[in-house]
C-alpha positions, 0 to 999 in steps of 0.5 A: 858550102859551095867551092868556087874553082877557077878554070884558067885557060883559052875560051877559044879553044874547043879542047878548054871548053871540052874540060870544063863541060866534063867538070861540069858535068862530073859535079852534078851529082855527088860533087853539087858544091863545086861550082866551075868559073871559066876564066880566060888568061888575059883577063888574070892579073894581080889578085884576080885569083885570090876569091876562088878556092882552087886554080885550075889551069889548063896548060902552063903558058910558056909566052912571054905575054903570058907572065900575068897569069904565072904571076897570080898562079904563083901568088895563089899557091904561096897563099895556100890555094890548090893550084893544078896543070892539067888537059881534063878535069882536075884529080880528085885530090886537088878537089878535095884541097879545094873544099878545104880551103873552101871551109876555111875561107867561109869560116874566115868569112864568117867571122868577119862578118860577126866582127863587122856586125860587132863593130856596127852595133858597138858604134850604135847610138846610145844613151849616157847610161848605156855607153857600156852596154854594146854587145860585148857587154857581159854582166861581169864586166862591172866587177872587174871595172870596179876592181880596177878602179878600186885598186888604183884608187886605193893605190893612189890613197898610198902614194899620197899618204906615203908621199906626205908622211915619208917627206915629213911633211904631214907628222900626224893623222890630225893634220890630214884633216885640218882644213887650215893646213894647206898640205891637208887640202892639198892631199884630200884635192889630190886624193879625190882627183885620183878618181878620174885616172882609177875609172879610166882605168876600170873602164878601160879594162873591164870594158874594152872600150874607150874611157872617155865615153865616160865624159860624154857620148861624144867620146871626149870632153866637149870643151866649147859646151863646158865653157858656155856652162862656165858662163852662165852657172858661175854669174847664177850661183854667185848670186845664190851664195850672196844671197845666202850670206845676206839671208844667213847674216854671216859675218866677215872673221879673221883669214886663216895663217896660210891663206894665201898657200890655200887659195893657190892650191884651192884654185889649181887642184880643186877643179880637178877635185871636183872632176873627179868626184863627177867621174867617179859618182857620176860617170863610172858608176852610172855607166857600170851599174846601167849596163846591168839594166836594159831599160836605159829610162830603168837605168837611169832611175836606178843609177840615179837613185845608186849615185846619189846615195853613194855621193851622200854617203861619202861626205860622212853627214846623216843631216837630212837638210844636209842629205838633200842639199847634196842629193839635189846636186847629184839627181841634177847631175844625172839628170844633165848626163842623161839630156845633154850626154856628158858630165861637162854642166854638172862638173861646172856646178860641182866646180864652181860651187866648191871654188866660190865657197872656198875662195869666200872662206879663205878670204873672208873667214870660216873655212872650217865650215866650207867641208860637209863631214860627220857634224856638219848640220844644216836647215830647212831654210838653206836645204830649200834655198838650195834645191831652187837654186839648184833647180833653176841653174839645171833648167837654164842649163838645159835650155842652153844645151837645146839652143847649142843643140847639145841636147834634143827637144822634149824635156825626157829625150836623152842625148844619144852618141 
């Protein structure tokens, strides 16, 4: 520790000189921490003072021209600081001040410096995976990221259900899953899209830090890049689901009663269904499970691997054709986090997918077998046909995003912010 002591006075005068030489040579023994710093009164003003541990003044100026340096002596001891007048070297008592005040302002320099490294590496660059992986990551802020989320999620669940029985609205449980009746598809859009508030909030929380580095690296949706996914995946998977209703043989059937309610509510909140389902699989879960794994190449492997089981899981069908059809969009998701460093591509595929089988079974019929649940089936034919559209719609995609320059080169190299 070293205690840095101001000692005011006039440089020209033999007398000031005389003192400080004799501190000077006082503290070469026991007292080798104390250093003396010679400063002259003109050149005190302001908070000229406020660095040293200790003032010492000489003697009190009475000039007029001298009010700069009364000033700063007064600033100094409102500031806690020793403040002494005297014609030798200063008391011992007003040392010992100074050494007190010395310790704190190490202290409080010390922790400053702990908060300025803090600050720089949470502002370090990383990989979409490790966003919450900065050094105030600790391995039980998963769990209570998940806490929250669930609790709002399941909050949300009640509010909706609530709203709906409460107003009449829905009589029973059979009608929340029937996916002709628009108050159904309604609740079930809304439901869903309640995963995007409930991870802000668990990462927020849980986290301590922004949540939307749960959209992207960049710490917000990038609306100019989703709009060029927009672009060039709806043209491609239009092409695929003609395709497959050529392939399949489908046949145009009667549109449901209320079709024309179904395509306004499919078109106003399925977006943000979509969204959600992104946010929550993708997004909070990726980001919570992969700051446990140090390895951000192990993270994505194992959240990778996490995600799509989750995903698979929550649409309630053991098909394996159906399993593979829904997993490739979820390896695809993760795969586009990890290169371009957000969820904008895979939530334009999850968005526009959704919005052109539903708009197609509302106008053209067979609605019904728009939703994957528990007896939906599918086949080897459409679980293929789907993994090379997938496929082809992620690699144009990303090539897309190293011309925008979104992604970097080299096909493993993760986007980093």
């Amino acid at each position: 520790m070293t205690v840095r002591i101001a000692a005011v006075g006039d440089p020209g005068r033999h007398q000031d000189q005389q003192a400080v030489d004799r501190a000077r040579a006082l503290s070469v023994g026991g007292a080798a921490d104390l250093e003396w710093w010679p400063v002259s009164r003109a050149d005190v003003h302001g908070d000229r003072l406020d660095r040293f541990d200790g003032v010492w003044l000489t003697d009190w100026p009475q000039d007029p021209a001298a009010e700069a340096l009364r000033a700063a002596a007064h600033r100094a001891h409102a500031l806690g600081m020793p403040v002494v007048v005297s014609a030798t070297e200063p008391a011992p008592v007003f040392v010992a001040q100074a050494r007190r005040r010395a310790r704190l302002r190490e202290e409080h320099e010390r922790r400053l410096a702990e908060a300025a490294a803090l600050e720089a590496g949470e502002r370090e660059p990383r990989t979409y995976v490790h966003q919450m992986r900065g050094p105030r990551h600790r391995w039980w802020r998963p769990l209570v990221a998940l806490a929250v989320a669930t609790a709002v999620f399941l909050l949300s669940v009640a509010l909706v259900f609530g709203a709906l029985f409460g107003l009449g609205l829905v009589e029973n449980e059979d009608q929340m899953t029937n996916p002709v009746d628009p108050w159904a598809s309604l609740s079930l859009n809304l439901l869903l899209a309640a995963l995007i508030p409930a991870t802000f909030l668990g990462v927020w929380v849980g986290f301590r830090r922004s949540p939307w580095r749960v959209l992207s690296v960049a710490g917000r949706m990038r609306w100019r890049w989703l709009g060029w996914c927009l672009l060039v995946v709806t043209p491609l998977w239009a092409v695929y689901l003609a395709v497959t209703w050529v392939v399949f043989d489908q046949e145009v059937l009667e549109r449901p009663q209320d079709w024309g309610w179904l395509l306004v509510i499919t078109l106003l909140t399925t977006p943000l269904q979509a969204a959600g389902e992104e946010v929550g699989f993708r997004g909070g879960l990726v980001q919570g499970v992969g700051a446990w794994v140090r390895s951000p190449v192990a993270a994505l492997a194992v959240t990778t691997v996490l995600s799509t089981a989750a995903f698979v899981a929550a649409h309630g069908s053991a098909d394996p054709w159906i399993v593979i059809e829904l997993g490739s969009l979820a390896v695809a998701g993760c795969w586009l986090a990890w290169r371009t460093g957000g969820l904008e591509a895979v939530i334009v595929m999850h968005v526009v997918n959704n919005l052109l089988i539903l708009f197609t079974g509302i106008l053209f019929g067979g609605i019904e077998e728009s939703y994957v649940d528990g007896a939906s089936e599918g086949s080897p034919l459409s679980a293929g046909m789907n993994l090379v559209a997938t496929a082809l719609v992620t690699a144009v995609l990303l090539w897309l995003a190293r011309r925008r320059g979104i992604a970097p080169a080299g096909w493993r190299t993760p986007a980093r912010g």
